[in-house]
BASESE-92619 format. One record per residue: x, y, z of N, C-alpha, C, O in turn. Coordinates in steps of 0.001 Angstrom, whole numbers, plus 500000, padded with zeros to 6 digits. Each point is the difference from the previous one (the first is absolute). Example, Ala and Ser with C-alpha at 12.3 -4.5 7.8 and 13.67 -1.06 7.14 Angstrom:
<pts>
513190494310507800499110501190500000500900501200500000501036499981500665;498614501069498615500820501190500060499230501090500730500509501108500169;
</pts>
This chain:
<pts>
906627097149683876498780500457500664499698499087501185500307498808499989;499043501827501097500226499137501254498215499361499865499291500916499581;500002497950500640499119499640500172499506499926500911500733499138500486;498345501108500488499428500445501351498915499354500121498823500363500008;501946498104500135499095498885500608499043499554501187499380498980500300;500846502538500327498394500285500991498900501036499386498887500242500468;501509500120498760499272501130499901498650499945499012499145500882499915;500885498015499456498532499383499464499379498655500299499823499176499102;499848500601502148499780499602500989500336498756500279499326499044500385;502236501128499283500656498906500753500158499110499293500408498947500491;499307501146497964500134499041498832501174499927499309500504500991499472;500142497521500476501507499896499661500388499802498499499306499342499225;501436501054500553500541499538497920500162498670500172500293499628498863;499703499306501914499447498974499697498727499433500203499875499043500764;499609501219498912498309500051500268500166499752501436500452500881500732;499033497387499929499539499997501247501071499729500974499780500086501208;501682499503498185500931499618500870500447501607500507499894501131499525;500502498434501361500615501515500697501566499996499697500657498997499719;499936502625500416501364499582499362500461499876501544499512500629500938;501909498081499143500491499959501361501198500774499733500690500062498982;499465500808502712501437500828500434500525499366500784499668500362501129;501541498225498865500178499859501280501224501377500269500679500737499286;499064499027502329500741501532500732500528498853501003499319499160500588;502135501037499452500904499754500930500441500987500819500481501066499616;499362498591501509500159500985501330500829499285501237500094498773500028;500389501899500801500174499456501384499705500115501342500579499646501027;497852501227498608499605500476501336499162498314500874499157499186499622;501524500955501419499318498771500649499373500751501404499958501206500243;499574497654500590498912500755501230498512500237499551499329499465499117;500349501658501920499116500853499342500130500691498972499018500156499275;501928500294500477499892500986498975500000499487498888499545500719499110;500883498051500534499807499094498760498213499441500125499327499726499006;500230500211502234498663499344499838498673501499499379498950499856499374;501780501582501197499675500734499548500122500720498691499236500859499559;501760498690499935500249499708498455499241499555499080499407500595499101;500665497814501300499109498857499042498452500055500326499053500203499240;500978499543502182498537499785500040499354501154500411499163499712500855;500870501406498911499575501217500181499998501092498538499039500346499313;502257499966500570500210501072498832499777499071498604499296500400499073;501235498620500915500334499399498960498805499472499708499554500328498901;499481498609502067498907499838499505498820500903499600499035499486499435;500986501602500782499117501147500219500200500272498307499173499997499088;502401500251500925500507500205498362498943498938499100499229500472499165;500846497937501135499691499338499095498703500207499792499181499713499126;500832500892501958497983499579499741499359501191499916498844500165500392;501905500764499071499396501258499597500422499696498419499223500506499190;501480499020500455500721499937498867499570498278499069500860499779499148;498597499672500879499883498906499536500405499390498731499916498818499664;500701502547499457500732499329498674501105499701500264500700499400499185;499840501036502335501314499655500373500434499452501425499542500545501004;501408498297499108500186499111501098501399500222500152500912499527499323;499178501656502154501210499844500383500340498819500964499362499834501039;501779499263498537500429498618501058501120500521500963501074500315499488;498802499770501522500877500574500667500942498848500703499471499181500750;501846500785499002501037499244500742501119500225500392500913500270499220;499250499657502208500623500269501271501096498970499559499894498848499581;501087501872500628501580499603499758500856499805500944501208499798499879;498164500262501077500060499902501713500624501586500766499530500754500852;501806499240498295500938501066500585500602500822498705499382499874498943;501515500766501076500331501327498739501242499177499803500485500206498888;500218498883501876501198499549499077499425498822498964500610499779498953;498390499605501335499884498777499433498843500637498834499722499329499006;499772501765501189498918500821498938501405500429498904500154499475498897;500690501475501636501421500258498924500185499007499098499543500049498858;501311498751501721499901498692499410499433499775498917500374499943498828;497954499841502096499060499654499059499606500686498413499474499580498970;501198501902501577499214500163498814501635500452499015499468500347498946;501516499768500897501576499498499492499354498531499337499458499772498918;500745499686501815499861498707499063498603499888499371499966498808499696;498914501705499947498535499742499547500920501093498722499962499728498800;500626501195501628500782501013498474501052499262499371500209500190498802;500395499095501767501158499222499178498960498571499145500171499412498932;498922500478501992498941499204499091499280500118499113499498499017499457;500328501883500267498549500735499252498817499946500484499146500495499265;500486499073501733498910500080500633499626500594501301499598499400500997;500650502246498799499792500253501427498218500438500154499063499785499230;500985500800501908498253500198500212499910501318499478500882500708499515;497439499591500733499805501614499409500649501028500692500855500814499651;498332498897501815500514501248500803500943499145501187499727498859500373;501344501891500085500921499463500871499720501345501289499287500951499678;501284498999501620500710501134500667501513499987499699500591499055499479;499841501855500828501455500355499909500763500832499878499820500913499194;501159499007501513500678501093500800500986501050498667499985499664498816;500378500916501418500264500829499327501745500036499133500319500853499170;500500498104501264500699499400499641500015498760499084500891499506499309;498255500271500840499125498866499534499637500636498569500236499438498931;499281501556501181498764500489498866501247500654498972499892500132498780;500800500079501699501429500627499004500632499318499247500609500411499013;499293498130501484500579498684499268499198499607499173500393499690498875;498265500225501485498985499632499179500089501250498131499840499923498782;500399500708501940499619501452498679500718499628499560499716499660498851;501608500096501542501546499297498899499943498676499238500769499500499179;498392500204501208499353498882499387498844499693498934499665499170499155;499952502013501423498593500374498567498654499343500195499041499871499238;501237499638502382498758499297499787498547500199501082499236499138500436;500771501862499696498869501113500764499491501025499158500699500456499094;498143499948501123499254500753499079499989501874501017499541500361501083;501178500294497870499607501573500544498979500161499994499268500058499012;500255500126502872498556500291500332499766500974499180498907500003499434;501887500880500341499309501652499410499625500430498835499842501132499541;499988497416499874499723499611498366498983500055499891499558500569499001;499361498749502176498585499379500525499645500779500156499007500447499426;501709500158501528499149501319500841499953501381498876498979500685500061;501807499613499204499300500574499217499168500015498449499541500837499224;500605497517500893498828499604499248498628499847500454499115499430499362;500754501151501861498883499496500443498685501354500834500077500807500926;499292498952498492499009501064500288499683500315500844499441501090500124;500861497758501233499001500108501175501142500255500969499636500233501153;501681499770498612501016500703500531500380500865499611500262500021498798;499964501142502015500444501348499407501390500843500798500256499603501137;500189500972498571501162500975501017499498500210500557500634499664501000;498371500784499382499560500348501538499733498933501034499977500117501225;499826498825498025500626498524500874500909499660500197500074499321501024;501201500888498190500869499891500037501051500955501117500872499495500708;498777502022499228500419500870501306499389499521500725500666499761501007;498333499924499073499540499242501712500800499280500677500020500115501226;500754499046498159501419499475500777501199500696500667500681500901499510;499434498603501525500977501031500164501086500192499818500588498940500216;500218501957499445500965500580499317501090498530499798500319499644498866;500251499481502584500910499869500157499618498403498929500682499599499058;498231499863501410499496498893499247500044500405498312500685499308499247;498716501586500355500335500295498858501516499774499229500166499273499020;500911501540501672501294499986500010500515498527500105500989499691499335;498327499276501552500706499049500519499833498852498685500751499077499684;497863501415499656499976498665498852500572500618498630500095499462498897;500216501686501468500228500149498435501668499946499728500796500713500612;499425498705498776501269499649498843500730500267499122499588499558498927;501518501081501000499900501312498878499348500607499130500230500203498808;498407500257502268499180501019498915499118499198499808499345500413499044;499995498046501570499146498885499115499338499479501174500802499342500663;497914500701499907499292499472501292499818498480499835498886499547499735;502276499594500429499698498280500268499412498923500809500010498770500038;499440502290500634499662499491501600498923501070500849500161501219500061;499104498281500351499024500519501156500229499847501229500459498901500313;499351501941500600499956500126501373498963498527500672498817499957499660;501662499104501123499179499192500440499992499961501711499204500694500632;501567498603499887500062500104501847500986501142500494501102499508500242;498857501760499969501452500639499950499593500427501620498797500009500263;502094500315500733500146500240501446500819501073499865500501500403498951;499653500168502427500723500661500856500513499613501175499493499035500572;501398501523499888500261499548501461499555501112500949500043501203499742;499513498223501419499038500867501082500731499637501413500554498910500140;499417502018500847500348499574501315498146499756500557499073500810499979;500969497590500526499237499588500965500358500302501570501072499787500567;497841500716499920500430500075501613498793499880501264498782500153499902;501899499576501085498985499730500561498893501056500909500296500433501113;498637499820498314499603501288500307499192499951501271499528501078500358;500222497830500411499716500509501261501468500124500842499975500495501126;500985499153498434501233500393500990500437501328499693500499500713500871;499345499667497946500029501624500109499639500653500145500650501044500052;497539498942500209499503500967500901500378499788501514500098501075500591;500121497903500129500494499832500957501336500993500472500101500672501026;500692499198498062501455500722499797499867501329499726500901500774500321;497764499740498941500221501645500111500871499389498529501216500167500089;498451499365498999501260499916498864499169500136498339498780500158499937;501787499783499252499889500677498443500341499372498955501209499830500159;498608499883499231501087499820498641500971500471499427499633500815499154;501767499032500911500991500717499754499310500426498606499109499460499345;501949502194500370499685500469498312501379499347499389500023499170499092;501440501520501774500814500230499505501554498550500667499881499275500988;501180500765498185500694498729500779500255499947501528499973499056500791;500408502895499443500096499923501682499297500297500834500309500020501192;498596500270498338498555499218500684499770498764500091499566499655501099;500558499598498189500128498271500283500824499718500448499751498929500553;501449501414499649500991499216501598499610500698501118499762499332501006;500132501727499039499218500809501512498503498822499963499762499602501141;499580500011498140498660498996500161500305498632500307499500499353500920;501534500164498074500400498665500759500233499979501343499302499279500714;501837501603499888500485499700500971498410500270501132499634499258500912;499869501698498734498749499994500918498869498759500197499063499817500777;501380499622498386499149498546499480500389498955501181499143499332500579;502481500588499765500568498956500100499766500581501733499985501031500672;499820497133499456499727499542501574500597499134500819499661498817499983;501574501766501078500898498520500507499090500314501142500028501163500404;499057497870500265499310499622501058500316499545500965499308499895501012;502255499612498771500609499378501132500956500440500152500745499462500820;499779501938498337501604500541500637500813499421499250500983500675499693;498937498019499786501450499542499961500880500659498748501219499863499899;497863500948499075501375501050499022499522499118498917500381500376498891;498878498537501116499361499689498436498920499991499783499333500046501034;500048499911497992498422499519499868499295498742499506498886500006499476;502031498678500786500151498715500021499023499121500742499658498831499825;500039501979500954499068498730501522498339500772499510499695500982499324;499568498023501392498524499867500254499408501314500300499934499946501228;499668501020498481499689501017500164500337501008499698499370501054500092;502200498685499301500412501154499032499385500446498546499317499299499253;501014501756500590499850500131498561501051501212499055500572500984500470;499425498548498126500924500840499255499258500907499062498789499920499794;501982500903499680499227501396499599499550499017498380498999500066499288;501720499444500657499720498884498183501028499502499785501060500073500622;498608499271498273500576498748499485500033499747498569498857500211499594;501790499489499579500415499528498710500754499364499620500861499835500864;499503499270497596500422498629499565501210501434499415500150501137500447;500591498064498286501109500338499186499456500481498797500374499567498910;498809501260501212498857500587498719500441500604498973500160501177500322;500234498594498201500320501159499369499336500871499867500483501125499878;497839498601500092499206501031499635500072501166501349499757501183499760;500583498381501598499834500675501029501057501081499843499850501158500390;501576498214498813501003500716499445500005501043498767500795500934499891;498123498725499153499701500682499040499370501398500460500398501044499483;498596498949501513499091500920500357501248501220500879500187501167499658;500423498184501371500925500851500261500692500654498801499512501111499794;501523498550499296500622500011498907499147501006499664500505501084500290;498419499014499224498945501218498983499909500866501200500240501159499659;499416498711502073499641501141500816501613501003499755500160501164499632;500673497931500702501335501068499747500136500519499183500782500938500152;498608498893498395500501500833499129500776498718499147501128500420499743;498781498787499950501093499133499397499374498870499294498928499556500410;501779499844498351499368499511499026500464498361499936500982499571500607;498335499793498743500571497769499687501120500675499031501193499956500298;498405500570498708501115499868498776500229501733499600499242500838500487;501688499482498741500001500932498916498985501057499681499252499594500889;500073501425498598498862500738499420500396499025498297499369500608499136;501153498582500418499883499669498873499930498601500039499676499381498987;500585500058502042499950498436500490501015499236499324499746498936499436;501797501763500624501516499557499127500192499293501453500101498777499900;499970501717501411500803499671501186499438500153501032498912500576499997;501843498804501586498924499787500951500302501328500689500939500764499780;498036499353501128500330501409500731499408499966501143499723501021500631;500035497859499738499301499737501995501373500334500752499841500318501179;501321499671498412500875499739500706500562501640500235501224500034499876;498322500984500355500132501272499511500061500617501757499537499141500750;500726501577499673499924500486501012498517500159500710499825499912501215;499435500266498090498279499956500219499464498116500891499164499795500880;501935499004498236499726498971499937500756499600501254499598499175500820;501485501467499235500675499475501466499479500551501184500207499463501088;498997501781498760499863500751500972498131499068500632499537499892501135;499813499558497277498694499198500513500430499278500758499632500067501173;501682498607498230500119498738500574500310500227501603499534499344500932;501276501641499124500596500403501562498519500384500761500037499690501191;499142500694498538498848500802500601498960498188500648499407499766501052;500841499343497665499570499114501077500886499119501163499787499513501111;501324500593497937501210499245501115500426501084501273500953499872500768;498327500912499210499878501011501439499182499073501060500174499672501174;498726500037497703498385500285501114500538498214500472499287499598500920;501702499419498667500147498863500711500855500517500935499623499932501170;501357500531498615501591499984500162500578501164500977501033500020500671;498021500860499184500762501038500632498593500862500900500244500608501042;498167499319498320499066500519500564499581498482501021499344500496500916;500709498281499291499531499113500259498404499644499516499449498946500316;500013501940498999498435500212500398499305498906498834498795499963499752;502207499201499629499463499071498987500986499002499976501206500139500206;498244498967499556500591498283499709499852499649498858498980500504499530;501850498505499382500227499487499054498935498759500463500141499229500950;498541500843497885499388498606500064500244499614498743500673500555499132;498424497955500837500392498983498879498418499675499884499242499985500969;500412499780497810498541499765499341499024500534500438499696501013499369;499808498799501269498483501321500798499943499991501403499052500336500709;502508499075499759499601499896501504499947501925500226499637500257501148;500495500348498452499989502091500537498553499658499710499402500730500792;499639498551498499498410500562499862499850499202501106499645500859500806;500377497883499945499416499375500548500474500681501523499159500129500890;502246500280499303500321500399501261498934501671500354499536500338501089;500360500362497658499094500845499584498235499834501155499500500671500903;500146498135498396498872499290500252500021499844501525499133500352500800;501926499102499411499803499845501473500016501103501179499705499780501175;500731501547498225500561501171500797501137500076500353500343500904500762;500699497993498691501383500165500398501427501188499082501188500321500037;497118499960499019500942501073499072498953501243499680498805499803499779;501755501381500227498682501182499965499779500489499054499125500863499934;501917498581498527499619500171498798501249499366499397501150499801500392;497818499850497952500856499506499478499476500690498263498910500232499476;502240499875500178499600500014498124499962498737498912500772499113499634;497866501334500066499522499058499238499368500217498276500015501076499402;499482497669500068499408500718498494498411500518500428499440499594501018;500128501082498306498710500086500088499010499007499939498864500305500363;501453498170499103498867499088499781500238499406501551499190499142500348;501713501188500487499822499406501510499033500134500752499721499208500900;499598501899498798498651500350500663499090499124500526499481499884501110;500411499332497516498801499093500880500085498458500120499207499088500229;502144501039499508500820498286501078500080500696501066499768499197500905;500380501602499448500615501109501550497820499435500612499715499065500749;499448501741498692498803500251500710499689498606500171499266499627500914;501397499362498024498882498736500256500717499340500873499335499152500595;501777500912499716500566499121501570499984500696501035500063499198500932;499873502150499584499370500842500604498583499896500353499583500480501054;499484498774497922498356499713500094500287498596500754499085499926500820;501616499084499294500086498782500105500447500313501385499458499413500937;501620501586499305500190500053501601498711500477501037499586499563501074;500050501439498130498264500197500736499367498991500608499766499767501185;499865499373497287499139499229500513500934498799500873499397499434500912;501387500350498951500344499082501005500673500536501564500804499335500653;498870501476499585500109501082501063501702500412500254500368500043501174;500379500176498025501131500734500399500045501450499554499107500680499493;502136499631500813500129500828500278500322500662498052500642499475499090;498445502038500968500189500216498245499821501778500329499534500437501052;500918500363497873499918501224500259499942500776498518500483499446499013;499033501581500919499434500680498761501075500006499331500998500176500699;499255499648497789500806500101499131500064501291499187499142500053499119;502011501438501006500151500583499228500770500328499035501040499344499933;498777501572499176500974499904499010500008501711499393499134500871499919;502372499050499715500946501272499776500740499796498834500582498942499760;499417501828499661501169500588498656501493499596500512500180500121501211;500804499458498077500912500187500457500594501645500136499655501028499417;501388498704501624500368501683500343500884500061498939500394499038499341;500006502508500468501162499846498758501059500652500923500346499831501170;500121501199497550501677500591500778499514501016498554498879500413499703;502508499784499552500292501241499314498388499581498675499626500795499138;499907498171501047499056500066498951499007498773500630500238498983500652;498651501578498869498941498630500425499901499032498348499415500378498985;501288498443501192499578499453498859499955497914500803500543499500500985;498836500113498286500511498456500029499814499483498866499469500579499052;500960498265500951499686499322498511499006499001499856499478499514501004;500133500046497595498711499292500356500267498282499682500845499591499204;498594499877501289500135498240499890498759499845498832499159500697499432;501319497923500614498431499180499242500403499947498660500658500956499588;498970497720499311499715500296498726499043500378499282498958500377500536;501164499609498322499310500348499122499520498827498692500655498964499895;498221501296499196499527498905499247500364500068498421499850501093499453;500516498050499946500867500530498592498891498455499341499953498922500592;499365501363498247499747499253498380500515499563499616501038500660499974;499149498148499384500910499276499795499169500083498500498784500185499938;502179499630498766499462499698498402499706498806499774500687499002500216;497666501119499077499754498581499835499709500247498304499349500966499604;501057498324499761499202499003498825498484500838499551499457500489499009;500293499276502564498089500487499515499470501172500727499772500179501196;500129500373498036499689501359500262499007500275501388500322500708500954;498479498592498904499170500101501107501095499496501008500304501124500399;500273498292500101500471499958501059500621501141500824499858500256501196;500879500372497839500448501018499969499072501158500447500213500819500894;499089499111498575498806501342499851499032499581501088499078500794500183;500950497764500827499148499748501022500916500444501338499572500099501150;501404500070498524501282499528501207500232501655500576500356500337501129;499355500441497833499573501551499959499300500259500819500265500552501068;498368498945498394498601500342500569500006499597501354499087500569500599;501688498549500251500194499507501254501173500750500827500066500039501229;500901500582497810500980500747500452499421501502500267500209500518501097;499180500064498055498564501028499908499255500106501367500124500958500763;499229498146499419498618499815500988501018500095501609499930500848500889;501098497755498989500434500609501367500538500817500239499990499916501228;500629501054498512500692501230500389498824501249499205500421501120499710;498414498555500076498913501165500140500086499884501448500409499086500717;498731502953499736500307500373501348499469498871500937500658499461500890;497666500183498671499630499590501175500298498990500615499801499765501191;500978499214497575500456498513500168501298499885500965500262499063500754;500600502306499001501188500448500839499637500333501498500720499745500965;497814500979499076500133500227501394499289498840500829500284499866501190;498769499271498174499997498613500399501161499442500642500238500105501203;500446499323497983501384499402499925500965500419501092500548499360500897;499499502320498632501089500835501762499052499401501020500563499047500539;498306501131499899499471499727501287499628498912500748499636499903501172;500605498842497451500049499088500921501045498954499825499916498908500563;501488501571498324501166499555500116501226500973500668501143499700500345;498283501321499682501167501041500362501023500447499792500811500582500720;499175499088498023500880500531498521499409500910499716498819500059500340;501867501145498825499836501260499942498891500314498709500236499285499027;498872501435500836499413500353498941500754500742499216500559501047500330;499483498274498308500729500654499205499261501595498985500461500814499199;498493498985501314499414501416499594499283501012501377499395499600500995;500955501825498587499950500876500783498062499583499712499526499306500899;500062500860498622498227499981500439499356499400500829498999500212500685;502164498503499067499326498677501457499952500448500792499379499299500800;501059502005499810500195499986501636498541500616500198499753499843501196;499508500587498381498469500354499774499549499181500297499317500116501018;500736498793498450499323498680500308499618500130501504500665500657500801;497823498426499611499482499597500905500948499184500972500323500335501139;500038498577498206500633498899500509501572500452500663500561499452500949;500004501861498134501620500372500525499210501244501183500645500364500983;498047500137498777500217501408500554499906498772501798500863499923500873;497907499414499066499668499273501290501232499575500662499948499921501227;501098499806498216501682499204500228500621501299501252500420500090501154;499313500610497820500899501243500444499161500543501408500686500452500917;497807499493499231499771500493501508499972498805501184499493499982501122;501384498901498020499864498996500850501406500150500586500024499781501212;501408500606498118501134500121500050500381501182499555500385500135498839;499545501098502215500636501257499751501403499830500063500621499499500937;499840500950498004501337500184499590500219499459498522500685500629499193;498720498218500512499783499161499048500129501105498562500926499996499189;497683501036500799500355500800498741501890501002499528500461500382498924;500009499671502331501029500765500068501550498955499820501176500354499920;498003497842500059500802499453499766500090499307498096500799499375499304;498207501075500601499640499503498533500546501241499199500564500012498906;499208500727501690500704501501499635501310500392499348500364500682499042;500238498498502015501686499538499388499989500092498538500729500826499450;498117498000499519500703499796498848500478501664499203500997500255499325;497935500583501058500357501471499499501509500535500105500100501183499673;501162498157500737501074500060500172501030499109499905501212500132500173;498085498911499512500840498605499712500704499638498949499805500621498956;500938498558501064501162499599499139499931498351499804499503499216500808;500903500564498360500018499112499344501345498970499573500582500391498988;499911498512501565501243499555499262499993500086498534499105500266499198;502562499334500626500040499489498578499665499283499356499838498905500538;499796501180497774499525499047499179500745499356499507499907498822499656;501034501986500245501203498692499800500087498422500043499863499781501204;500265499170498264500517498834499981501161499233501503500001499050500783;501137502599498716500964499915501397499829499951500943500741499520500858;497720501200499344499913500389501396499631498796500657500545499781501082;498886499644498612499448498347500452501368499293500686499891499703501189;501200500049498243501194500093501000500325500892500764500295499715501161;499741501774498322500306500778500491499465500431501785500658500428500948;497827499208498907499231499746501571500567498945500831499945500017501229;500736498837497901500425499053500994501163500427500636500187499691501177;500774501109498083500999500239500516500067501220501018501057500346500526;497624500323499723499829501152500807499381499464501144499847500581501075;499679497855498523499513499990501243500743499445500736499890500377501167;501146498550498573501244499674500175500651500941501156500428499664501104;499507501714498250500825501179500445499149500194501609500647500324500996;497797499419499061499482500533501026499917499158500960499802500495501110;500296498272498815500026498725501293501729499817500231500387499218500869;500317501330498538501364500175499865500041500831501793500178499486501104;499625501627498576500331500852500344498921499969501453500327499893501182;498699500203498386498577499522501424501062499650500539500632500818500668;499864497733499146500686499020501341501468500325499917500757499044500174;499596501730499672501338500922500299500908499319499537500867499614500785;499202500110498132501149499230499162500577500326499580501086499421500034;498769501974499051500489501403499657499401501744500212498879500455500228;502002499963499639499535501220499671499125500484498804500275499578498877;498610501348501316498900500346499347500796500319498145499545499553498947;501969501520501262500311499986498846500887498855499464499875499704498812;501049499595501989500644498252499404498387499638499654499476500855499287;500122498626500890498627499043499472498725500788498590499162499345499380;501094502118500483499226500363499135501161500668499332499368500997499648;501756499210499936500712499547499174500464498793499254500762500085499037;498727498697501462500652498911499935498770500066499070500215500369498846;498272499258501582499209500107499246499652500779498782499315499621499050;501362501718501155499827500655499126500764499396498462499433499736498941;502192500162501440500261498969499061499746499110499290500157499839498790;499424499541502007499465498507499501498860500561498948500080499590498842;499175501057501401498848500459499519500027500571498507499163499824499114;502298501074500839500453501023498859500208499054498915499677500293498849;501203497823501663500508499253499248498609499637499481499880500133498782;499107499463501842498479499402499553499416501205498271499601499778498857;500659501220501853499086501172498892501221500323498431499807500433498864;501607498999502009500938500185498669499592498539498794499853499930498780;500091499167502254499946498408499171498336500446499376499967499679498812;498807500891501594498982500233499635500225500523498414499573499626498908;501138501213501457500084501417498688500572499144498945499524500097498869;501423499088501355500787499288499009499613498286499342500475499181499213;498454500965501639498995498662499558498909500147498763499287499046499689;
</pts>
């Protein structure tokens, strides 16, 4: 039976001590200050039989780590984030609690809270048949662009892929003749790093899958997968209208007007507005920030980023049954559409978008609803264990190939391999 340690006014099964959740996370910035000292305190202090401690792990490799070894210890925390590879190891282990035990022990959650999620989040935590995990920071990818240069240009948002090379190239500006867009006044249609996810989204627009329909073998490497990888090794190589960057120099060249769009996650939004506010006020040069769906091809789909939050088994029940009640409260609607609007991570329930706080977002940034929109079509990686190598070796395949080292199918065959050996040694472990 689940105990619902807010719900008689905030009084704990240990009389006056409160039960503690510490929650290990890795959101840093704002969005960690909007975490702790915003959502999280709001939590405590609506809740007073219970003290969530929130601690920042800095980054997701050293949070992994952290919480591997707190399980090989016996002492891990209540609530963790974590990715979905992650959460598969954990279940093999026995030592996470099936959310869907709670949730339907519990009165004040019902299926109709539960469909409020959307489809793909639903799908994404559940485990053969067993919900281990909740939806917590999850994104999309969006094309940012610069929208006073396209009313200038008479220009649009591409829908489709060959609409976006007819747009790049309209983007791109040699100012001086000389056949590049290298010097002081040029500009390129966009810009991007060695992305798998930028690779994934192609991969699903073609029609084409990471692994198998049963998840035995890899299947990026499929004619769908050569035909994505080639579609960006065009837009360097053969369209000119994009350059291979490295860490965020495509947002910052972005920033400056030296690029007329770039694809990004959705929480870029408002690192994008707040150095954009900083050029204002210090009088340079800054221009309206818009934002677009990605275009598709034979299907509109992308896939979604971000983890999710998994329970860890304790000893004592209230912990358990507090770690709920905090897993509960934030992913209720209104706490979600809080959260989307001023981290810019996606609401994981369709009601939030009602919300005050998402509807105001959206007449501030038209396009914005049609980019949140996406998740209604989205996909999801594997849960797999393998796949956790398996991404390294795809991404391998895509900075491979970016800088022309191989061909789109040598490099996602190679990966693909490598990948098949990861999910065979899995099966036999």
């Amino acid at each position: 039976m689940v105990v619902c340690l807010s719900c008689s006014g905030g009084s704990s099964l240990r009389g006056n001590a409160p039960v503690e959740v510490i929650f290990w996370h890795a959101m840093g910035g704002p969005l960690g200050d909007m975490l702790e000292d915003t959502l999280i305190a709001e939590f405590n202090l609506l809740h007073p039989g219970i003290r969530v401690v929130p601690v920042n792990m800095g980054n997701y490799n050293a949070l992994s780590q952290k919480i591997m070894a707190s399980v090989m210890a016996g002492s891990p925390p209540a609530v963790a984030q974590a990715y979905e590879t992650w959460t598969a190891q954990l279940i093999r282990g026995g030592v996470i609690v099936p959310l869907d035990s709670l949730a339907d022990a519990d009165p004040f959650f019902s299926d109709d809270d539960w469909n409020d999620f959307y489809e793909v989040f639903r799908e994404n935590n559940t485990f053969d048949g067993r919900v281990f995990s909740f939806p917590f920071n999850k994104s999309v990818p969006l094309i940012y662009f610069n929208a006073d240069l396209y009313r200038e240009l008479g220009l649009v948002p591409a829908s489709t892929w060959d609409e976006q090379r007819d747009l790049l190239r309209a983007l791109c500006l040699d100012a001086d003749g000389d056949g590049d867009y290298l010097d002081e006044g040029d500009r390129w249609g966009t810009a991007f790093g060695p992305s798998v996810w930028v690779f994934e989204c192609l991969l699903a627009q073609a029609g084409g899958s990471l692994l198998t329909a049963d998840g035995s073998a890899s299947a990026f490497h499929s004619p769908e997968g050569v035909e994505a990888m080639g579609f960006l090794a065009d837009l360097i190589y053969l369209d000119r209208t994009a350059y291979l960057s490295s860490g965020y120099d495509h947002q910052r060249n972005f920033m400056d007007g030296r690029v007329g769009q770039v694809q990004g996650s959705v929480t870029s939004l408002a690192f994008m507005e707040e150095e954009l506010q900083r050029r204002r006020e210090a009088g340079r040069s800054a221009f309206t920030v818009g934002v677009a769906p990605l275009p598709g091809f034979r299907r509109n789909a992308v896939y979604i980023a971000g983890t999710n939050v998994v329970l860890f088994r304790n000893e004592d029940p209230e912990v358990v049954e507090a770690g709920w009640e905090f897993i509960k409260w934030f992913t209720a609607p209104e706490q979600q559409a809080r959260w989307s609007a001023g981290s810019g991570y996606l609401p994981v329930r369709r009601s939030s978008l009602d919300h005050p706080a998402l509807q105001e977002k959206f007449l501030r940034y038209p396009g914005l609803s049609s980019v949140i929109a996406q998740v209604e079509t989205a996909l999801y990686e594997p849960q797999t264990t393998a796949w956790y190598d398996g991404r390294e070796f795809l991404s391998e395949a895509v900075e491979i190939v970016l800088y022309g080292r191989m061909s789109p199918e040598e490099a996602l065959n190679r990966a693909a391999a490598l990948t098949d050996a990861e999910i065979r040694s899995e099966t036999y472990r």
